[in-house]
N, C-alpha and C positions, 0 to 999 in steps of 0.2 A: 600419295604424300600424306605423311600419319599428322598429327596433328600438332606433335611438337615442331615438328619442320615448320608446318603453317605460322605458327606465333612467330617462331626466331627469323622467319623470309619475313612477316609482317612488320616486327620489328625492326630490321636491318633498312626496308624500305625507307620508315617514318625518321629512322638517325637521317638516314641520307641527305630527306626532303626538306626537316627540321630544320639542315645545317645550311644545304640549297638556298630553304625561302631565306634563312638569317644574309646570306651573304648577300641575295639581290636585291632584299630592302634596308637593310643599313646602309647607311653613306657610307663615304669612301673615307673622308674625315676622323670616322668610330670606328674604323675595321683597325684594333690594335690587335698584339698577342693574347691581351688579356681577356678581349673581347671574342676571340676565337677560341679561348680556350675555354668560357662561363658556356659557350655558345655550345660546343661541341659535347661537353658536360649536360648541359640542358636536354642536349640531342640523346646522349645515351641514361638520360633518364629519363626521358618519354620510352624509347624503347624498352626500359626496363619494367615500364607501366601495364606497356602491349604484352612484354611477355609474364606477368606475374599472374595469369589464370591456371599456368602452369604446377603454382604451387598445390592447385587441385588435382595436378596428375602429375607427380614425381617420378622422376628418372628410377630413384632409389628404390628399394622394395621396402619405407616406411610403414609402417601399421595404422588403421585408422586413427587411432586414438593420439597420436604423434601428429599425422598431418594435419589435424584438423586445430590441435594447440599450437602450431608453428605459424597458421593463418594470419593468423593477430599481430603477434610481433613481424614478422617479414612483411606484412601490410605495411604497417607502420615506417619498417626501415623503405619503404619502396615511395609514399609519401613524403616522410621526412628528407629525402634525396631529392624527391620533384622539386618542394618546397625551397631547397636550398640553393639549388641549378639554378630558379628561376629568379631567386635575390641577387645571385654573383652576379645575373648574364644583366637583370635591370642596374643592379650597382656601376659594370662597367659601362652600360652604357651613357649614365650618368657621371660618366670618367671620376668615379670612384676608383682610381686602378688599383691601388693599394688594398683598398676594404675587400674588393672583389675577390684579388690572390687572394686575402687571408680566409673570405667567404668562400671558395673552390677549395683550398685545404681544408677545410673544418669539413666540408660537405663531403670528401672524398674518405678523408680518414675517419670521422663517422660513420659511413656506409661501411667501411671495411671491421672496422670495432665493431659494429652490432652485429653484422653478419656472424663473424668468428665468434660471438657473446651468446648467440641462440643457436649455434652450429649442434647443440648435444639436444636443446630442448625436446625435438624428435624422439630420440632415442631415449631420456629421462621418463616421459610419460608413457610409453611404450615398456618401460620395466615397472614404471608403479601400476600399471592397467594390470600387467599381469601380476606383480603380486595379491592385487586384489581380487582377481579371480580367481588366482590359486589358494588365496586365505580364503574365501566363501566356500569351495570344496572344501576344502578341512573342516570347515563347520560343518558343515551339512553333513559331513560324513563322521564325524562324532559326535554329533546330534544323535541319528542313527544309532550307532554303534551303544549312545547311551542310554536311549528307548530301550534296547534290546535287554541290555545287565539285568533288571528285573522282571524281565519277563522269564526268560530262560532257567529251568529249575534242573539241569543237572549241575554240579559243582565245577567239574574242568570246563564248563562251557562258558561258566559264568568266568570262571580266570582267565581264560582264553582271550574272552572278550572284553575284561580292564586290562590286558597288555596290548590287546591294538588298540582300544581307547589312548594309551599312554603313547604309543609308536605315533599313532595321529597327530597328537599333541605335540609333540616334537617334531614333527614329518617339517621337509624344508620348502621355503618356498618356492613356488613352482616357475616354467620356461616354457614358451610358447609351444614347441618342440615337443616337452616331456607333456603336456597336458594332450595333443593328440595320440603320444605315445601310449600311456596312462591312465591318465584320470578317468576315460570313460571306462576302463576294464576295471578300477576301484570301483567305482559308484555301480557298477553292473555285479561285479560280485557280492557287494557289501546287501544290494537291495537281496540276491539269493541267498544270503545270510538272514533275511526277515523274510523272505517265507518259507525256508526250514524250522526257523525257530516260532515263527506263528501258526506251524499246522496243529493237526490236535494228536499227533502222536510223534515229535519230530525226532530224527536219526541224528543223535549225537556224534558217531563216525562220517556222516557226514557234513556235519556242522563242524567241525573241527578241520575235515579238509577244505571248510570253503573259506574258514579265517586263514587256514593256510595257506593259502592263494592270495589272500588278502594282503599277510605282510608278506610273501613273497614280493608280489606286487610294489610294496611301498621300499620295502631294499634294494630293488633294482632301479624307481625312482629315485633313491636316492642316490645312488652309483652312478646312472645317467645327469643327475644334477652337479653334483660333485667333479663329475670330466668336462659339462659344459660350463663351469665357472671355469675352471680349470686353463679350457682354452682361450677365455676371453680374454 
């Protein structure tokens, strides 16, 4: 039995037992509808409690940097539900009936409003991580590329090398996807681009082929980015 099963059987137990103990120690006098429904509510936010370890191992195939910002808030919505259960279920027992209903709607349609309100949060930090990592390769690699402009003393090499300066510069940003596909084959060629052009006799034919591979490279990155937005 893997481990989600364990939480959601844990869970299911504690609704059960939650609703059990409520029924055998309330009076008979207080058992309303109102009071079985704060009650039963109460119950499936305790189990909601049992199962929220969960959010450290998602169903979904989210990215680190997504699960771990969703933490917080889904925390919070898992608390603020407890919190609320546990006012309607003391209200009605205090034959608040009225306060109660209105305390179990607020508490319900709450829990569904935040839920649906952080539903993207995942996925939002999971695109700004990777642009960020894909903007730091573009630096780095015309960084590079800008070391090199005056070192380099044949003239097509030096042009060669402010037009992939310029391609960099533009280059788009990157997808989880493209950076396995990619980036390490940039960053691998770009480095054999500096030690052609730092030896002490270096081959301009073949410095020329290695920037060519370069922006080859970065055109079919871009082609790959351009169908993966595409499909999104």
């Amino acid at each position: 039995m893997n481990f989600r099963l364990l939480l959601s059987a844990a869970a299911l137990v504690a609704i059960i037992a939650v609703i059990a103990i409520g029924y055998v120690l309330i009076p008979g006098q207080l058992q309303t509808p109102v009071l079985f429904s704060s009650l039963a509510l109460f119950a499936c936010a305790v189990g909601l409690l049992i199962v929220s370890p969960l959010m450290l191992h998602p169903a979904t195939a989210e990215n680190d940097a997504g699960r771990i910002a969703s933490i917080g808030p889904r925390g919070t919505i898992v608390a603020l539900t407890l919190v609320g259960s546990a006012i309607a279920l003391a209200l009605a027992l205090a034959r608040y009936d009225r306060v109660s209903w209105a305390m179990i709607i607020a508490t319900i349609c709450g829990f569904v409003i935040a839920t649906f309100a952080i539903a993207k949060v995942p996925e939002l930090v999971d695109q700004a991580a990777e642009r960020t990592s894909s903007a730091s390769g573009r630096t780095l690699w015309r960084a590079q590329i800008q070391s090199l402009i005056p070192v380099a003393k044949d003239t097509d090499t030096v042009q060669r090398l402010r037009n992939l300066y310029e391609q960099l510069e533009f280059a788009a940003s990157g997808h989880a996807t493209a950076k396995v596909n990619f980036d390490d084959e940039i960053g691998e060629s770009i480095s054999a681009i500096q030690l052609l052009i730092s030896g002490s006799d270096p081959d301009n034919t073949k410095v020329a082929m290695a920037i060519g591979r370069v922006t080859s490279l970065l055109d079919q990155r871009e082609a790959y980015l351009r169908a993966a937005r595409s499909k999104a």
